[in-house]
Each structure stands twice: as structure tokens, then as C-alpha cells.
mmJSON file of the N, C-alpha and C atoms, coordinates in Angstrom:
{"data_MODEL":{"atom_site":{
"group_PDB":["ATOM","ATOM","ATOM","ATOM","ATOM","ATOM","ATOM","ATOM","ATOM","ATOM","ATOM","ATOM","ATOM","ATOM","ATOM","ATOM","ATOM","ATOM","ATOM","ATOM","ATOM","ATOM","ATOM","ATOM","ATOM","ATOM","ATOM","ATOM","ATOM","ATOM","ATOM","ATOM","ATOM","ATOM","ATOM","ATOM","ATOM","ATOM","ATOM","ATOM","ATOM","ATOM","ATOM","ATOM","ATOM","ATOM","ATOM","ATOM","ATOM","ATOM","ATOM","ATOM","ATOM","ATOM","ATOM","ATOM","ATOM","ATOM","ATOM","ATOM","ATOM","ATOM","ATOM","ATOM","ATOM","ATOM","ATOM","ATOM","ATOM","ATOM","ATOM","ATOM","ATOM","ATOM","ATOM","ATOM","ATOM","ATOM","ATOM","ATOM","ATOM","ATOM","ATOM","ATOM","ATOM","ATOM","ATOM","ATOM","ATOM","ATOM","ATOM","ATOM","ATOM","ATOM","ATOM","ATOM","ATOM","ATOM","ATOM","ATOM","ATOM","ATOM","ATOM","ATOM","ATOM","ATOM","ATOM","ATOM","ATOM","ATOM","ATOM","ATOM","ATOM","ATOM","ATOM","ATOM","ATOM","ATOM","ATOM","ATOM","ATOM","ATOM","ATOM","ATOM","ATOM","ATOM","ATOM","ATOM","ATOM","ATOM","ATOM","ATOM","ATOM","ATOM","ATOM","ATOM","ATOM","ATOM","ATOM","ATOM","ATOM","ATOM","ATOM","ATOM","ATOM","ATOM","ATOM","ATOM","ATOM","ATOM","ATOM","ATOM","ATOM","ATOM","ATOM","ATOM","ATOM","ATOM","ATOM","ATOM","ATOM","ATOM","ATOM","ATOM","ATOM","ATOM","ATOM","ATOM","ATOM","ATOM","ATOM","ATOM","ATOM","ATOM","ATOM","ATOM","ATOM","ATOM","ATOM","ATOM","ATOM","ATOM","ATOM","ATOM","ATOM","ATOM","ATOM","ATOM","ATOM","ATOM","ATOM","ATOM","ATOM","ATOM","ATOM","ATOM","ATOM","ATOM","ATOM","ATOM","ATOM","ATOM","ATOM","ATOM","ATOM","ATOM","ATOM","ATOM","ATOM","ATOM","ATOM","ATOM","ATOM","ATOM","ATOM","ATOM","ATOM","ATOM","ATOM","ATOM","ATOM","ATOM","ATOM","ATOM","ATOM","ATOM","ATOM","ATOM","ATOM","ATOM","ATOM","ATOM","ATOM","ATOM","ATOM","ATOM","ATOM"],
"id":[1,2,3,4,5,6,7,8,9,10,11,12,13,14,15,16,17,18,19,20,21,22,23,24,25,26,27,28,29,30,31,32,33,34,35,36,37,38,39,40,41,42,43,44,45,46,47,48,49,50,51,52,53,54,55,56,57,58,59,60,61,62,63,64,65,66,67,68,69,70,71,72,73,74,75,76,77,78,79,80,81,82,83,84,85,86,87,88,89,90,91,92,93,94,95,96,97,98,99,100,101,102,103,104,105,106,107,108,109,110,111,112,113,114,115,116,117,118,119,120,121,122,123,124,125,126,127,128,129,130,131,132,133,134,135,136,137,138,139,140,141,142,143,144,145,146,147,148,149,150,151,152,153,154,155,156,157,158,159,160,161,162,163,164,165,166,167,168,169,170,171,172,173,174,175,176,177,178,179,180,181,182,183,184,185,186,187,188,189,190,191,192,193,194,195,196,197,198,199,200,201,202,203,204,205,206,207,208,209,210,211,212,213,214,215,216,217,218,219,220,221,222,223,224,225,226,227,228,229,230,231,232,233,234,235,236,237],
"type_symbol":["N","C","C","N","C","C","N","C","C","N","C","C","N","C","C","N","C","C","N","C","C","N","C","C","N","C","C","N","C","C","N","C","C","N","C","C","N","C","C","N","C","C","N","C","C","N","C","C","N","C","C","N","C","C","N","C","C","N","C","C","N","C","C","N","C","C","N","C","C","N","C","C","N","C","C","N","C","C","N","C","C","N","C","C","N","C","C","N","C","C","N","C","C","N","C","C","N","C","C","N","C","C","N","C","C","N","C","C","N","C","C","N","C","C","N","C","C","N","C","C","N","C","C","N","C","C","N","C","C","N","C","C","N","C","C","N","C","C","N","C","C","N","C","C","N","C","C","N","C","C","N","C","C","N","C","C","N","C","C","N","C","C","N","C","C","N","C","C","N","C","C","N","C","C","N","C","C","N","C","C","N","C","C","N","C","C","N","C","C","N","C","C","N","C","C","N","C","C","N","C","C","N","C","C","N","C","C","N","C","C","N","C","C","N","C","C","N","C","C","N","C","C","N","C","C","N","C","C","N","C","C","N","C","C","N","C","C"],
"label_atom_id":["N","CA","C","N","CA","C","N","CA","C","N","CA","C","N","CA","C","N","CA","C","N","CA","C","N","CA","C","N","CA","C","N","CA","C","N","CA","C","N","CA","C","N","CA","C","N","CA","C","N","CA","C","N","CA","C","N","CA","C","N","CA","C","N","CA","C","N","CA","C","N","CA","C","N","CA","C","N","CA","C","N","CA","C","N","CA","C","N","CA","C","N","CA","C","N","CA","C","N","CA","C","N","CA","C","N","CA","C","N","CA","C","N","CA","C","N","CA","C","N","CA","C","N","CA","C","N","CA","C","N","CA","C","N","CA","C","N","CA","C","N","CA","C","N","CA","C","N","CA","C","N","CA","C","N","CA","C","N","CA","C","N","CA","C","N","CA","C","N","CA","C","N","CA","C","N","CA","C","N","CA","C","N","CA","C","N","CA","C","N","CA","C","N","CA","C","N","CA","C","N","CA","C","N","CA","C","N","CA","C","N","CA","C","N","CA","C","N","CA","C","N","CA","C","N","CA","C","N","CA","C","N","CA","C","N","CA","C","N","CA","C","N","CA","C","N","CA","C","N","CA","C","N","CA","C","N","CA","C","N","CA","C","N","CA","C","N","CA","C","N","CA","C","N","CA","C"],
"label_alt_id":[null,null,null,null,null,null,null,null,null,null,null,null,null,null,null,null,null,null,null,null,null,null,null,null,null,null,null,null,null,null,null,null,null,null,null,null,null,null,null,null,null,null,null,null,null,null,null,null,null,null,null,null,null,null,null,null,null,null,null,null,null,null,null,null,null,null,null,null,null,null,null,null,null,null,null,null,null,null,null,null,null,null,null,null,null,null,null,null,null,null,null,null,null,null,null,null,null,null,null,null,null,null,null,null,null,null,null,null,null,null,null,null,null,null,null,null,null,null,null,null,null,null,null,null,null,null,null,null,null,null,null,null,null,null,null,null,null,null,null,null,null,null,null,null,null,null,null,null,null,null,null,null,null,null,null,null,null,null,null,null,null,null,null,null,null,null,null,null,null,null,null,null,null,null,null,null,null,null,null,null,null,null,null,null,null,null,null,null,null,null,null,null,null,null,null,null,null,null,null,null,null,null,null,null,null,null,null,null,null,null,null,null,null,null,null,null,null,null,null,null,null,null,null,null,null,null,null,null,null,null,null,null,null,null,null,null,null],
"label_comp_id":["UNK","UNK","UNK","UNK","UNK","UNK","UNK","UNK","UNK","UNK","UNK","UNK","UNK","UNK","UNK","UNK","UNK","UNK","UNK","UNK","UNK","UNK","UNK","UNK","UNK","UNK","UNK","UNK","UNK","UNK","UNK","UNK","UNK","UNK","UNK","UNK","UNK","UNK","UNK","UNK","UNK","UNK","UNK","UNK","UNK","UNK","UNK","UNK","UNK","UNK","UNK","UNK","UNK","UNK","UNK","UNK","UNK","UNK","UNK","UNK","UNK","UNK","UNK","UNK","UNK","UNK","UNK","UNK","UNK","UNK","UNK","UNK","UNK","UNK","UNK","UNK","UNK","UNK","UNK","UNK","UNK","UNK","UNK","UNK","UNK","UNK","UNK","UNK","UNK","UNK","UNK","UNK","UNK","UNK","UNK","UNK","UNK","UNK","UNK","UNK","UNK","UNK","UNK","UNK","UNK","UNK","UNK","UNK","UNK","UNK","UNK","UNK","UNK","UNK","UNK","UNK","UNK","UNK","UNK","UNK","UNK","UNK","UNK","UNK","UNK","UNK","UNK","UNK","UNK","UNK","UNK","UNK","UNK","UNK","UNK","UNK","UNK","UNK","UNK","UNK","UNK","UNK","UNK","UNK","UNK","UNK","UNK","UNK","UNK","UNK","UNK","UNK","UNK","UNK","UNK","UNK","UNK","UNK","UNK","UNK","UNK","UNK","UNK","UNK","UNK","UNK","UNK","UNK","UNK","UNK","UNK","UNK","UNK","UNK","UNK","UNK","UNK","UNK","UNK","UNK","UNK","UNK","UNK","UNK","UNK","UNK","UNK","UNK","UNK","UNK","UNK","UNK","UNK","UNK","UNK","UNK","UNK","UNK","UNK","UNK","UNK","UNK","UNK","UNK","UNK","UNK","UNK","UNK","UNK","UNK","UNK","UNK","UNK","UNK","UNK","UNK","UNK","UNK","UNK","UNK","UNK","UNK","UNK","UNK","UNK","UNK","UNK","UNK","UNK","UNK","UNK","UNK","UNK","UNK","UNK","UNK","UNK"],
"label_asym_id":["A","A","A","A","A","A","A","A","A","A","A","A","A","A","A","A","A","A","A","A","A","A","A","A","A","A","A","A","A","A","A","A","A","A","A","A","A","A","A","A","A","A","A","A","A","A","A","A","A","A","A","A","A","A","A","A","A","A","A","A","A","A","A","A","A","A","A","A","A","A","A","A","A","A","A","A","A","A","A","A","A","A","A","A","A","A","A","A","A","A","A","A","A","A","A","A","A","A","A","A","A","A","A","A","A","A","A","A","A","A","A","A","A","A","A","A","A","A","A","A","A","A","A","A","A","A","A","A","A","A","A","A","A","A","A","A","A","A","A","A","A","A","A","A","A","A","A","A","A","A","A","A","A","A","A","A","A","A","A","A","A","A","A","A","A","A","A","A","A","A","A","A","A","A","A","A","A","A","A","A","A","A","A","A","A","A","A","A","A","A","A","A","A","A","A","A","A","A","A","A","A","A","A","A","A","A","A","A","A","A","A","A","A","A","A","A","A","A","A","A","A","A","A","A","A","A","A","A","A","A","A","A","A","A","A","A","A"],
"label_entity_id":["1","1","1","1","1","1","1","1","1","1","1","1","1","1","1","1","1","1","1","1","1","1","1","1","1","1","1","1","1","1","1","1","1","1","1","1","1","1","1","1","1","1","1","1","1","1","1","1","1","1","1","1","1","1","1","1","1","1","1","1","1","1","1","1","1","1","1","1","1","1","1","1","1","1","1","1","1","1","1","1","1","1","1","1","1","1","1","1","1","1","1","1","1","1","1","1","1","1","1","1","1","1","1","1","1","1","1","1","1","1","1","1","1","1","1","1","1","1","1","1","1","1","1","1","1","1","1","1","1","1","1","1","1","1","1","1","1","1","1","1","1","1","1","1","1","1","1","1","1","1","1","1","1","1","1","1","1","1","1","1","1","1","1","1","1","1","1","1","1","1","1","1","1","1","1","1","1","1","1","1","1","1","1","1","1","1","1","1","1","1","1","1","1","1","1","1","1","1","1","1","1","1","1","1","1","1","1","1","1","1","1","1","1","1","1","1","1","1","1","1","1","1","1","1","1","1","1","1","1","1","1","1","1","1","1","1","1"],
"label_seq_id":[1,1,1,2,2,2,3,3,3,4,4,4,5,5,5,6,6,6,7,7,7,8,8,8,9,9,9,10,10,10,11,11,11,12,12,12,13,13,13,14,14,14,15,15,15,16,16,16,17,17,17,18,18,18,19,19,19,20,20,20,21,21,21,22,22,22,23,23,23,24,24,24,25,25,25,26,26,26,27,27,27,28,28,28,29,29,29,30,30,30,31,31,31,32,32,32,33,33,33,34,34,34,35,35,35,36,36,36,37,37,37,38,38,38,39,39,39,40,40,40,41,41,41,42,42,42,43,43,43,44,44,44,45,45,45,46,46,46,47,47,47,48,48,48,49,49,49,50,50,50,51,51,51,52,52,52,53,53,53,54,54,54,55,55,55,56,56,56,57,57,57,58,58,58,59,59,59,60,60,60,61,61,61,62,62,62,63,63,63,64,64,64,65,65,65,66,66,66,67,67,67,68,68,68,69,69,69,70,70,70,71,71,71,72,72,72,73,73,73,74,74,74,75,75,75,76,76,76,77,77,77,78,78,78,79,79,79],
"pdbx_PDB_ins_code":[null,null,null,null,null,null,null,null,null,null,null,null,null,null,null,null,null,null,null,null,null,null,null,null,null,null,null,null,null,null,null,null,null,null,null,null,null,null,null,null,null,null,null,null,null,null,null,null,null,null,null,null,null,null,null,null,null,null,null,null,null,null,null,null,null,null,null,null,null,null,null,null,null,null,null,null,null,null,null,null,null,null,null,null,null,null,null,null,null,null,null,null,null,null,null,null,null,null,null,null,null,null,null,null,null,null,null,null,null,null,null,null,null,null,null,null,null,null,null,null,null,null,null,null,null,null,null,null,null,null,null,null,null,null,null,null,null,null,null,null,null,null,null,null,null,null,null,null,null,null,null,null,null,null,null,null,null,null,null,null,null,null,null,null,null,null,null,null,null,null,null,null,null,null,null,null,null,null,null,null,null,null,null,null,null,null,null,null,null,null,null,null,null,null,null,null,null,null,null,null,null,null,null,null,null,null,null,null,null,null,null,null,null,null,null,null,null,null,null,null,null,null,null,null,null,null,null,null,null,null,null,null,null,null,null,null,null],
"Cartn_x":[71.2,70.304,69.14,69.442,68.634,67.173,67.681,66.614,65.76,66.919,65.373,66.635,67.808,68.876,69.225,69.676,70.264,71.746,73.037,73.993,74.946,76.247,77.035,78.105,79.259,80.571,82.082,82.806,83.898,84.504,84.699,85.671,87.232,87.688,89.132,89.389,88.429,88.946,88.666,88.233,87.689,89.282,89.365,91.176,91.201,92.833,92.9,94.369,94.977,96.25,96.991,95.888,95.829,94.793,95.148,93.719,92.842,92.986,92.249,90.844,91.858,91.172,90.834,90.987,90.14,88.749,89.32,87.979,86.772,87.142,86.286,85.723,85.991,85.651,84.461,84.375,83.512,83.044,83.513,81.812,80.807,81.79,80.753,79.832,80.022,79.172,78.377,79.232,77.831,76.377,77.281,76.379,75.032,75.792,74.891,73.703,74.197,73.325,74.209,74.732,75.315,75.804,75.827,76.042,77.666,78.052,79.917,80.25,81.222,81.312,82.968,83.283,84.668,84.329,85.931,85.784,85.854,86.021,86.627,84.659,84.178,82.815,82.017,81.913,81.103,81.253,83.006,83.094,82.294,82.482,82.139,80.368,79.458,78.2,77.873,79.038,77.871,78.039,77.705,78.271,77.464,75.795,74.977,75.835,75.892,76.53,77.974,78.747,80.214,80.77,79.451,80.119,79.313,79.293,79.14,80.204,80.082,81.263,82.427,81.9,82.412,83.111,83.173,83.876,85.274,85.64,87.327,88.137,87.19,88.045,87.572,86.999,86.759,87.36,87.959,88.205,90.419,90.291,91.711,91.847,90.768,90.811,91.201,90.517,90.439,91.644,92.623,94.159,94.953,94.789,95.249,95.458,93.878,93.943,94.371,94.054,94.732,95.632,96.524,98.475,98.327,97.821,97.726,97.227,96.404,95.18,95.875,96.516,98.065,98.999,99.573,100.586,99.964,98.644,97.982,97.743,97.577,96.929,98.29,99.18,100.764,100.893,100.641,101.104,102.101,101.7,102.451,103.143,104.888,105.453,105.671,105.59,105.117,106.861,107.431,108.675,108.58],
"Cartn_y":[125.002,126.012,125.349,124.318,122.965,123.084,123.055,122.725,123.434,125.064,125.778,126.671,126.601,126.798,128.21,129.607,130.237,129.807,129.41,129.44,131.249,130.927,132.109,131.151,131.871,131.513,132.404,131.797,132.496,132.863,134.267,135.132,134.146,134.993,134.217,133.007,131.894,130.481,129.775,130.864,130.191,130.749,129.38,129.328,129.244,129.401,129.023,129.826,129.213,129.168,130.371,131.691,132.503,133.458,134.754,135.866,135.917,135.376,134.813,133.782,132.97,131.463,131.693,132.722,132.963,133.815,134.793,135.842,134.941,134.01,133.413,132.411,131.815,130.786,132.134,133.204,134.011,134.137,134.651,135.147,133.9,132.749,131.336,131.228,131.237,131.03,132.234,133.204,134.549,134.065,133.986,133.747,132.706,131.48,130.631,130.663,132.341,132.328,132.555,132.137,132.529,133.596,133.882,135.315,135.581,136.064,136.272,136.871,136.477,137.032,137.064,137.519,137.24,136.281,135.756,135.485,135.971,137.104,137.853,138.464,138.533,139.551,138.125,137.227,136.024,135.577,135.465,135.304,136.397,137.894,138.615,138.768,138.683,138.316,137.167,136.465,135.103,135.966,137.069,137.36,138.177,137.77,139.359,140.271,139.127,139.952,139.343,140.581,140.05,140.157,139.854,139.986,137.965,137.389,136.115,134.926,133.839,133.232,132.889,132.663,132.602,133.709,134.668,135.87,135.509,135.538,135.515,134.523,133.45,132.451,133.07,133.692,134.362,135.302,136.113,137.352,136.823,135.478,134.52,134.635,133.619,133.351,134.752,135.433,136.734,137.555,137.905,138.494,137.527,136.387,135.509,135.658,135.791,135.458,136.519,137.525,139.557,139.316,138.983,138.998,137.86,136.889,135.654,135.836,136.716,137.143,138.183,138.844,140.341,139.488,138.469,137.787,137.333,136.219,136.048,136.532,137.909,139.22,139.535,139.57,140.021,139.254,139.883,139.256,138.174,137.105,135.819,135.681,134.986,134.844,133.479,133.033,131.339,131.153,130.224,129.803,129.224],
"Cartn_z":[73.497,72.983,72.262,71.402,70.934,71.788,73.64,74.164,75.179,74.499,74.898,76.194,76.242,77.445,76.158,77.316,77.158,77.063,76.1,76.663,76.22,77.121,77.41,77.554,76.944,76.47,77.299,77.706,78.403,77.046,76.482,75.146,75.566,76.669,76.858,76.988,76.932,77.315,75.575,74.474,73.117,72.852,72.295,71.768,70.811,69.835,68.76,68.282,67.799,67.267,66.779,66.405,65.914,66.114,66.47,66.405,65.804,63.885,63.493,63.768,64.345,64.608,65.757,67.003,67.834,67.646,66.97,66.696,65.538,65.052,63.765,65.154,65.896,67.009,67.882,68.321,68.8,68.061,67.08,65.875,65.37,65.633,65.015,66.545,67.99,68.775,69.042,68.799,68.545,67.876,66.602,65.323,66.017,66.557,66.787,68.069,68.54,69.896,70.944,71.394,72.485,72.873,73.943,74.412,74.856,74.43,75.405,76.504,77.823,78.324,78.76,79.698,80.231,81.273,81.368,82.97,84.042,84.289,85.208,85.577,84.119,84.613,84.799,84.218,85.019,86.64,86.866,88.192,89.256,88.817,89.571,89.358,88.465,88.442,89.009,89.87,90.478,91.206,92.28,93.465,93.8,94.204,94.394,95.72,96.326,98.029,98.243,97.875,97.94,99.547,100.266,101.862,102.003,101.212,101.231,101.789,102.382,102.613,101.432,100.315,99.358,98.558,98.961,98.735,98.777,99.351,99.928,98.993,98.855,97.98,96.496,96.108,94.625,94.695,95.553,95.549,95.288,96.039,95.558,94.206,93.714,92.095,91.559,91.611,90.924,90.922,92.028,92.216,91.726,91.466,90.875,89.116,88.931,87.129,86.703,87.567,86.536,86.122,86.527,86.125,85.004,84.951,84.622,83.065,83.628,82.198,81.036,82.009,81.29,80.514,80.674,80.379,79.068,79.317,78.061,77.142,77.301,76.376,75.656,75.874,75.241,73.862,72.827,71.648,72.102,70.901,71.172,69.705,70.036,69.17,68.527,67.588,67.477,66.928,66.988,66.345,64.846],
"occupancy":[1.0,1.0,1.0,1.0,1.0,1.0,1.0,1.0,1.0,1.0,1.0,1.0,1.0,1.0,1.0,1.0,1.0,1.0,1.0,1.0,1.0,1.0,1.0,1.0,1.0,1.0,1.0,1.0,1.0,1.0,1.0,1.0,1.0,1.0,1.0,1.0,1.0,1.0,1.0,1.0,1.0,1.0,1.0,1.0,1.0,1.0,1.0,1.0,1.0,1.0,1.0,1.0,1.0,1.0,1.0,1.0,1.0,1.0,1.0,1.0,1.0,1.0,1.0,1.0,1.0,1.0,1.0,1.0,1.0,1.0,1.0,1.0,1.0,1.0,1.0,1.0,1.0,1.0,1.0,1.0,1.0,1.0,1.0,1.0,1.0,1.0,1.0,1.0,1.0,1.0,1.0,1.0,1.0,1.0,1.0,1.0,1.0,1.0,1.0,1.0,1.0,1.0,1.0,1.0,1.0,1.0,1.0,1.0,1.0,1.0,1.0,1.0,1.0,1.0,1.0,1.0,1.0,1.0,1.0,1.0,1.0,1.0,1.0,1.0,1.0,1.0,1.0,1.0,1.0,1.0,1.0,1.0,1.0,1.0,1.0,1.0,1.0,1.0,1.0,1.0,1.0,1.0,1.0,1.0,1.0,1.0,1.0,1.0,1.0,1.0,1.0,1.0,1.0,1.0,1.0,1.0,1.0,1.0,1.0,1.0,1.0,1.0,1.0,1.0,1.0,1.0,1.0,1.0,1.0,1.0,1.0,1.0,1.0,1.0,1.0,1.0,1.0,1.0,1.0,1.0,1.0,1.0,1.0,1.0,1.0,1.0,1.0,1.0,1.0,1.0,1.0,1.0,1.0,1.0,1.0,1.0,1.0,1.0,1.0,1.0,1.0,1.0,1.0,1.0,1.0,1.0,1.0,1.0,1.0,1.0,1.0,1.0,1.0,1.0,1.0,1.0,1.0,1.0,1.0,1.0,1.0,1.0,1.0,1.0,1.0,1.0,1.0,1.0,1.0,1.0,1.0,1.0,1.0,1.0,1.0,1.0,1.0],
"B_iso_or_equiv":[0.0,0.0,0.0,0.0,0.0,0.0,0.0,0.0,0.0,0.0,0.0,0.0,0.0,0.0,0.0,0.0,0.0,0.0,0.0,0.0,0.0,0.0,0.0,0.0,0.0,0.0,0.0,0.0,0.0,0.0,0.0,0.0,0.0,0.0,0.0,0.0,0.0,0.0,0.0,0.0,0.0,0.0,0.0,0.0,0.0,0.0,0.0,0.0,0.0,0.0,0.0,0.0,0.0,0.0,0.0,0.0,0.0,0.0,0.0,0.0,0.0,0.0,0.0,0.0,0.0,0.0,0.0,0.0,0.0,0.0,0.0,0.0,0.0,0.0,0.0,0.0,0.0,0.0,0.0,0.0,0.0,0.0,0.0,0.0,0.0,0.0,0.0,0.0,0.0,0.0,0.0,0.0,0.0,0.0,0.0,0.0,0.0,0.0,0.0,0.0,0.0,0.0,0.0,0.0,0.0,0.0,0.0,0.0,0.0,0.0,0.0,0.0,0.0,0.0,0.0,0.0,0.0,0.0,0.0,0.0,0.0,0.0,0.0,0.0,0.0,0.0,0.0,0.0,0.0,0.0,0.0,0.0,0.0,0.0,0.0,0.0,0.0,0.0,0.0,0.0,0.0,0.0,0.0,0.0,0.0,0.0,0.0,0.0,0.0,0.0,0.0,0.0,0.0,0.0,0.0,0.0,0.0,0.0,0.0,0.0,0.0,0.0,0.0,0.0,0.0,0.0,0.0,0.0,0.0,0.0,0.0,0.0,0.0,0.0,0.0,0.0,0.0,0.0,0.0,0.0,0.0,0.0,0.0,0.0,0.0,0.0,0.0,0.0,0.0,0.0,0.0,0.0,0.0,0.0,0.0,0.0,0.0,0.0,0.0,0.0,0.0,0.0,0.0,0.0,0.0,0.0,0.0,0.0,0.0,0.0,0.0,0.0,0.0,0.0,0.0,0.0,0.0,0.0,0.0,0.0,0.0,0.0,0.0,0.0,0.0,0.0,0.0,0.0,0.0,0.0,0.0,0.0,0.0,0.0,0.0,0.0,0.0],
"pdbx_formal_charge":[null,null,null,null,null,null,null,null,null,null,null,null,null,null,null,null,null,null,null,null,null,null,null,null,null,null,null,null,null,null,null,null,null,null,null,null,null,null,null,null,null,null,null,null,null,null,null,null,null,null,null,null,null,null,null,null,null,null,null,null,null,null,null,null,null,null,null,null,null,null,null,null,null,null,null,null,null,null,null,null,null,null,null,null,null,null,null,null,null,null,null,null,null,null,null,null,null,null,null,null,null,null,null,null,null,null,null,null,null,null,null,null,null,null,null,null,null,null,null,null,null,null,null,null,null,null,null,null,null,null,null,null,null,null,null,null,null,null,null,null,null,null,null,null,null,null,null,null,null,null,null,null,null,null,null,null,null,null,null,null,null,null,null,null,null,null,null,null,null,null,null,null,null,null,null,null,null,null,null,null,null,null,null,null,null,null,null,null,null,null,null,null,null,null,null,null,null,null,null,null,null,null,null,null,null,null,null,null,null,null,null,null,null,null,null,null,null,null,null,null,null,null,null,null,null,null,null,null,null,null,null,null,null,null,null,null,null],
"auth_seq_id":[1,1,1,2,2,2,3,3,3,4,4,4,5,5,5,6,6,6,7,7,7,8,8,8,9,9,9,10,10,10,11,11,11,12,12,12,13,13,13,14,14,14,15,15,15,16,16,16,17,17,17,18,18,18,19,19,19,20,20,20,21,21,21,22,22,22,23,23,23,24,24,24,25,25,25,26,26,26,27,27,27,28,28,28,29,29,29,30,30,30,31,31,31,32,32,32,33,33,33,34,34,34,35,35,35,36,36,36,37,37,37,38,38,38,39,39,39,40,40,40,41,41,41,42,42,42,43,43,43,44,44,44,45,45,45,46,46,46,47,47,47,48,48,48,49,49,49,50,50,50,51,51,51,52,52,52,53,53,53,54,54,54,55,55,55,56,56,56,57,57,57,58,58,58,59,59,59,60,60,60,61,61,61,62,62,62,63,63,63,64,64,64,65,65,65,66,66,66,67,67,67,68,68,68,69,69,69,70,70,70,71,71,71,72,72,72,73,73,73,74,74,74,75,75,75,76,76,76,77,77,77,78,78,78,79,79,79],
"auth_comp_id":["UNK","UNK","UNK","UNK","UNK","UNK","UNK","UNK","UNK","UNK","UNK","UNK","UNK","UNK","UNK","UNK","UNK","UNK","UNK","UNK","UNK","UNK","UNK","UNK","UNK","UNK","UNK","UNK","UNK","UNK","UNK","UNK","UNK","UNK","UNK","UNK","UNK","UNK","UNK","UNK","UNK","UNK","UNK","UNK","UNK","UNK","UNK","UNK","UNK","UNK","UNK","UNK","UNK","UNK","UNK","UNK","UNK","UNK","UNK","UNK","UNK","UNK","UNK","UNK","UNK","UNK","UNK","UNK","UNK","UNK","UNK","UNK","UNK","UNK","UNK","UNK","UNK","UNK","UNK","UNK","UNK","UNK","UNK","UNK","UNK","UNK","UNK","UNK","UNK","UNK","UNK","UNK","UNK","UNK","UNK","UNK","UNK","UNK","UNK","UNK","UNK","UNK","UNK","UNK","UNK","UNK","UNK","UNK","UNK","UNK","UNK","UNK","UNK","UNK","UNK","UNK","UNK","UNK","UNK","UNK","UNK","UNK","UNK","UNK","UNK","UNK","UNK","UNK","UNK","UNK","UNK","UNK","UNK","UNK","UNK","UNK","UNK","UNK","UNK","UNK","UNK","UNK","UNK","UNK","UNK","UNK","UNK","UNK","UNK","UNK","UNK","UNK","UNK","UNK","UNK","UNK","UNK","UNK","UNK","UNK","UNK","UNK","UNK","UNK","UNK","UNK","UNK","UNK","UNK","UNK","UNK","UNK","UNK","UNK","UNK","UNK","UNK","UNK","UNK","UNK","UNK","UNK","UNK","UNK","UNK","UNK","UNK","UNK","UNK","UNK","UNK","UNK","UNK","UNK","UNK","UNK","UNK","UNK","UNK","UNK","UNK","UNK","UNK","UNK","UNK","UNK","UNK","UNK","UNK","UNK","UNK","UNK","UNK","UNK","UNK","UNK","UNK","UNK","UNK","UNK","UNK","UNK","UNK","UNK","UNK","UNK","UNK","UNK","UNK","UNK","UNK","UNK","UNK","UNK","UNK","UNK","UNK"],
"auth_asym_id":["A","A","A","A","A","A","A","A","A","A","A","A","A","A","A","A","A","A","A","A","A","A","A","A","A","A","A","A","A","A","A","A","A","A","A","A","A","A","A","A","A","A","A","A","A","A","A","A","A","A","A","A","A","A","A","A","A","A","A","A","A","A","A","A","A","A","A","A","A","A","A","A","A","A","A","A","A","A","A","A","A","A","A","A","A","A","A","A","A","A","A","A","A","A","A","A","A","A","A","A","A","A","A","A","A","A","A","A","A","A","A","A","A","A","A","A","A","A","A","A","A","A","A","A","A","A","A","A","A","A","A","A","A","A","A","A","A","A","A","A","A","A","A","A","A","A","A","A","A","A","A","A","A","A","A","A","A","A","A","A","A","A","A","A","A","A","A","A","A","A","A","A","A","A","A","A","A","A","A","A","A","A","A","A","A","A","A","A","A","A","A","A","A","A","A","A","A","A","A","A","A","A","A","A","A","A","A","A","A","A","A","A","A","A","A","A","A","A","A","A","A","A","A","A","A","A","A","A","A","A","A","A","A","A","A","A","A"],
"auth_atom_id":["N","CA","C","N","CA","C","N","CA","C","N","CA","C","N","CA","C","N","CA","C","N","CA","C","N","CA","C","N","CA","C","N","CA","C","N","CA","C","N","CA","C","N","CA","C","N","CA","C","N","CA","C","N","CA","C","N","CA","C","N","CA","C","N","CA","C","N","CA","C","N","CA","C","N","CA","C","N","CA","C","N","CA","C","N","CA","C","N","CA","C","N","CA","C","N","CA","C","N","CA","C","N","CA","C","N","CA","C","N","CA","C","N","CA","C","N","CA","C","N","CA","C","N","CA","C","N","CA","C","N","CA","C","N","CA","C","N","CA","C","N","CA","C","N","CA","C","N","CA","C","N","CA","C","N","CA","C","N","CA","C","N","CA","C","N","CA","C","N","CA","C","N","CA","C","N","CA","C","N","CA","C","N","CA","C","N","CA","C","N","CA","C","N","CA","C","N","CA","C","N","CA","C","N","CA","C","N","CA","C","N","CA","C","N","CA","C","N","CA","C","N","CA","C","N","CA","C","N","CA","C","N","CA","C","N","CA","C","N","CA","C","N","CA","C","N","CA","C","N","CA","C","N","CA","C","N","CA","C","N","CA","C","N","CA","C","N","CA","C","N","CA","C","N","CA","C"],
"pdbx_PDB_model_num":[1,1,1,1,1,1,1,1,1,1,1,1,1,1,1,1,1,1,1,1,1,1,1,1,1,1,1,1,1,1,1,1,1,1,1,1,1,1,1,1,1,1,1,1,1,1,1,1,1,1,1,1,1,1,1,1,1,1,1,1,1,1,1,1,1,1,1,1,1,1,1,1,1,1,1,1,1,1,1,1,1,1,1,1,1,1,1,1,1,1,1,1,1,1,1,1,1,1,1,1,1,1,1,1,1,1,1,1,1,1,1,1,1,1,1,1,1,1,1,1,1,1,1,1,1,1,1,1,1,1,1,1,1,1,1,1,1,1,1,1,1,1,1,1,1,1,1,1,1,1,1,1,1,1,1,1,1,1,1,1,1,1,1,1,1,1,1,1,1,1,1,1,1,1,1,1,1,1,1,1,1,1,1,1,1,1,1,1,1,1,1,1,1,1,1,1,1,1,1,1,1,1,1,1,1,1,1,1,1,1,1,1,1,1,1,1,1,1,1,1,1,1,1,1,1,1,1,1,1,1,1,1,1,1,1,1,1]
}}}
């Protein structure tokens, strides 16, 4: 951003130990500019024409991460 670059941040891939320590990790790259997004809505915004060759293998990724992404989202129990 330093040099003049829009950046944008994947929400679900900013980690942290705790909901806390995730939501304070978004609001610090908010804060600093960056824009948030998912992954699921980035993958599908590269895609003006989803009749592209590259469709099919995104359209993989994508039936892939849903379940993947559900599991993640489930409160987590720490020991």
C-alpha cells in the first residue's frame, strides 16, 4: 500500500488462536487500508465468464472448500 497498490485480504485465512485474536487481526488490516474479502467471493470474482476453460477446475476448488469452510466455522474447543 506503501507503494501506491490497493491491497485486499482473505477474512478466513487471517488466523489466530482466538476470535479475539482473529477479529483484532481484521480490524488492524482494515484499519491500515485494506479491503476484506472471502475466499470463496475472491475465487468467484476472478471469473468474468464462468463458461472459461478454467471454470471446471474452480468450480473443483470451490465444492471442495464449502464443507471444508463449515467445519472451520464450528466453534472450536481448545484442551
Amino acid at each position: 500500500m506503501d507503494d501506491g497498490y490497493e491491497a485486499m485480504f482473505v477474512v478466513d485465512a487471517v488466523g489466530g488462536m482466538s476470535q479475539l485474536a482473529h477479529r483484532t487481526a481484521i480490524e488492524r488490516l482494515t484499519a491500515a487500508g485494506a479491503v476484506p474479502n472471502t475466499s470463496l467471493a475472491l475465487v468467484t470474482e476472478l471469473f468474468r465468464d464462468w463458461k472459461s476453460a478454467l471454470a471446471d477446475p474452480a468450480r473443483d476448488v470451490i465444492k471442495w472448500y464449502m464443507p471444508e469452510a463449515q467445519k472451520l466455522a464450528r466453534p472450536q474447543r481448545f484442551p
